[in-house]
N, C-alpha and C positions, 0 to 999 in steps of 0.2 A: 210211264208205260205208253199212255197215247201218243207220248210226240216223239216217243222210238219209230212205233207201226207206223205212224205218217212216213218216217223217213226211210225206213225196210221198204214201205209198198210205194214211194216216189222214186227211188232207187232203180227197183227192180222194173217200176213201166219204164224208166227212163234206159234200161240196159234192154228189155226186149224190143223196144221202137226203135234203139239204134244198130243193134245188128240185124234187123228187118231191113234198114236201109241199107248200109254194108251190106248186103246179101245181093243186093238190084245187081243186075248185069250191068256192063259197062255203058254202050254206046248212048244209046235212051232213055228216055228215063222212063222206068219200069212202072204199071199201075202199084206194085208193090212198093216202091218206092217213093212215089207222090203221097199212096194215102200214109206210107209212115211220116215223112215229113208233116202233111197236113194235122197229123194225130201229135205230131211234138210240139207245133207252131199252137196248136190249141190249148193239152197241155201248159207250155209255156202263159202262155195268155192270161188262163184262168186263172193261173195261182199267182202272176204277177196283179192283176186286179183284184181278187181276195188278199192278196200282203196290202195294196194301196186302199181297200177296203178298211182294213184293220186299222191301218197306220191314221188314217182321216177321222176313222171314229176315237181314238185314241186320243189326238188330239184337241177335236171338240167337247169331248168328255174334262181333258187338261185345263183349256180354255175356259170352259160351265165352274169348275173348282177352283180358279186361280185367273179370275181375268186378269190381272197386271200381268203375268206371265206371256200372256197371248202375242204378243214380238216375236220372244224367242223362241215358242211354240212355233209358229208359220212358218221361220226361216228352220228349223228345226226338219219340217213337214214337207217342205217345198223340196231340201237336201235330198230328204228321204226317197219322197215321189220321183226323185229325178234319179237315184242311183238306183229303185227298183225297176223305172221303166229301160234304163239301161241294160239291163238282166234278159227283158224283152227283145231290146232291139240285138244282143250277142245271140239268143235263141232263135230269128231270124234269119241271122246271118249262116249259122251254122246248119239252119233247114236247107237254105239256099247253096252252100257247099255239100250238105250230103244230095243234096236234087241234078246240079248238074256240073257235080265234079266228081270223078272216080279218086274216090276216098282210098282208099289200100293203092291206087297204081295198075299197070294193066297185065 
């Protein structure tokens, strides 16, 4: 039940922050439109650093119960860390297209 609501209420911030952007006028970029981006980029952030949060204590907990395991744990950890903070750097990218590119067209 809890990790339905997480996902219902990431969902839904994620659908009002993007058509708050979609919404900017075209030429400029809108104060409406920066702090949305700013609000996704954060967003984004947060929850990519609580997953690498998660995922680090996870592992040192692995490694406390299973030292001979700890090899495969790191390279395990390290995969990890590197395909969440890529989550990051596409959430980025795509602030930076709703910021100064007309998204729908003119």
């Amino acid at each position: 039940m809890r990790k339905s609501m997480k996902t219902v209420l990431s969902t839904v911030a994620m659908v009002l922050f993007a058509s708050v952007a979609f919404a900017a006028d075209g030429g400029a970029v809108g104060p409406v439109s920066a702090w949305a981006t700013a609000c996704g980029m954060a967003f984004a952030a947060g929850l990519c650093g609580l997953g690498q949060g998660m995922g680090l204590k996870a592992a040192c907990e692995g490694t406390a119960r299973n030292p001979e395991a700890g090899g495969k744990l790191t390279v395990t950890l390290i995969l990890g860390l590197a395909f969440i903070e890529s989550l990051a750097i596409y959430a980025l990218v795509v602030n930076l297209i709703l910021l100064f590119v007309k998204p729908l067209g003119a």
